[in-house]
C-alpha positions, 0 to 999 in steps of 0.5 A, a space after each residue: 500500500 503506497 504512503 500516500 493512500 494510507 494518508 488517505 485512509 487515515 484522513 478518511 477515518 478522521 472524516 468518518 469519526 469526527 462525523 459522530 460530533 456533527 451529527 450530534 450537532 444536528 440532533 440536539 436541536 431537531 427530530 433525529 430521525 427527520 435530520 436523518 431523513 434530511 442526510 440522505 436526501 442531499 446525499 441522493 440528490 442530485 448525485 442519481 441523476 449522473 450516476 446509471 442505476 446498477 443492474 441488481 434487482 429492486 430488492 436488494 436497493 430497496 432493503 439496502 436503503 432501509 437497513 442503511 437508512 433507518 436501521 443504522 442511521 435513523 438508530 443511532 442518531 437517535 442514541 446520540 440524542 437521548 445522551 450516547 456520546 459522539 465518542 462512544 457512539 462510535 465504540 457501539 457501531 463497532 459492536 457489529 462484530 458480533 452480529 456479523 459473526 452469526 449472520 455469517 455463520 448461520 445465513 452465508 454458512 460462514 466458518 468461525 475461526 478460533 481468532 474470530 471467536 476470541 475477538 468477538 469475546 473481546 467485544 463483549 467484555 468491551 461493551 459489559 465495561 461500557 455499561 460501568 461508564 457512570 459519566 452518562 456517555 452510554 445511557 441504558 435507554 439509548 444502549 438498545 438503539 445502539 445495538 440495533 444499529 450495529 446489527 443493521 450495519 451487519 445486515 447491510 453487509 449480508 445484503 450487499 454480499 446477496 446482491 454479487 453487486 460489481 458496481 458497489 458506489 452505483 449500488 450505495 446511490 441508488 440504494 440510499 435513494 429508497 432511505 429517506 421515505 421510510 425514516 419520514 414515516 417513522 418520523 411522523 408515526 413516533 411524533 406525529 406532524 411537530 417535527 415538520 411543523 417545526 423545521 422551517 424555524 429549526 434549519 439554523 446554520 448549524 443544523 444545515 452544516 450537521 446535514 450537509 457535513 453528513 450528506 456530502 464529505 461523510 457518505 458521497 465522498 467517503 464511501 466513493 473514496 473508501 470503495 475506490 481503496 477497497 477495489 485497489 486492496 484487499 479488504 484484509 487490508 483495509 478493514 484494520 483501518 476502520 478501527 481508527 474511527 471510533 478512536 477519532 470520535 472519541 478524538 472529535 467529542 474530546 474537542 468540541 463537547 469536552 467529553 471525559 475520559 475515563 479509566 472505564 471508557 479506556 478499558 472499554 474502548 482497548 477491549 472492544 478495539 482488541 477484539 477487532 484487530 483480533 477477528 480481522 488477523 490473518 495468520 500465513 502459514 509461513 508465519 506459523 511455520 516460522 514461530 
């Protein structure tokens, strides 16, 4: 891997983290599910009109927008509302591990392996230390909201690896197109008609950089950035580098809302960080026949 994309990789994990403490931005002051609702409007639009519709079935586009709409965002922007921390709200995405590992197994027929195992028990004890956190960073309310959007972003692989799409960054757009609607449904059935009554007095400037921020740099120019990496690499050896986001979204909360960090956070963060690096190990058998 050249010097020069793992600047780009790294800047891109920057981007990905810091997006937690512009969401929060957004949902502090609106509905989080109409902002989210907003995110992915300006993300589709008007990017769909340049980009040709991949060839996979409406299926799989449709439940990719919901998942990836509803299931992770719409969930954890609604944590970060009721109290989740920009910092930790990236540590509980991550949770994904799990949920991925018996998707894996029982849907794609995957094998666990040993190392997979150890991550996953790694992770576990990383999010049983989460809930000792007593500085209100990971509410107990909110925590089930969280997990939910860990395993949508689980599910959102297994529908994408169901799709055998080859036009990843066409399948993204035109997925997230179907986003948008059905988190303007929930928007309205949990809160009836106020949210949207109140959004014309509500875009602040603010607001409308929490949109955008997430809209533009975050999701078109990180996922098209990220694909365009994963194409050139192997997945094995970029997925290590997704374990930096959590760290600068706890990097970006530190900064702009002055979150705390305790020992409790730090064990959490190392257990659940741990697991990661373990499950995403790949052992070469010359390394083995070498020890």
């Amino acid at each position: 891997m050249t010097k020069k994309d793992i600047l780009i990789s790294i800047a891109l994990m920057c981007l990905w983290g810091f997006n937690f403490s512009a969401i929060k931005m957004g949902a502090q002051q609106m509905d989080p599910i109409l902002l989210t609702a907003l995110r992915f409007t300006f993300a589709v639009f008007p990017a769909i009109f340049f980009i040709r519709r991949p060839p996979e079935a409406l299926k799989y586009l449709v439940a990719y927008g919901v998942v990836f709409g509803l299931g992770v965002w719409g969930m954890m922007v609604w944590s970060i509302t009721l109290g989740v921390s920009a910092g930790m709200a990236g540590l509980l995405l991550n949770m994904s591990i799990m949920s991925s590992l018996a998707l894996g197994y029982f849907l794609l027929r995957e094998k666990i392996t040993v190392n997979k195992m150890v991550g996953a028990f790694f992770a576990i004890g990383g999010l049983l230390a989460s809930l000792l956190v007593d500085d209100g960073s990971v509410p107990l309310k909110a925590l089930p909201l969280g997990l939910i959007a860990a395993f949508s972003w689980s599910l959102l692989a297994y529908i994408v690896k169901s799709s055998k799409t080859q036009h990843v960054f066409a399948f993204s757009v035109w997925g997230m197109l179907f986003a948008p609607l059905p988190l303007i449904i929930f928007a309205y059935i949990s809160k009836g008609a106020q949210p949207f009554i109140d959004l014309p007095t509500q875009l602040n400037s603010e607001i409308c950089f929490s949109i955008l921020f997430q809209a533009y740099p975050t999701t078109l120019l990180g996922y098209w950035i990220w694909n365009k990496l994963t194409v050139k690499y192997p997945l094995s050896t970029m997925a290590p580098f997704t374990l930096l986001t959590p760290i600068f979204g706890l990097i970006g909360s530190v900064i702009f809302y002055n979150e705390n960090i305790t020992p409790m956070k730090l064990l959490s963060f190392a257990l659940i960080l741990s697991g990661l690096a373990i499950s995403q190990w790949q052992f070469r058998k010359t390394e083995v026949c070498n020890i």
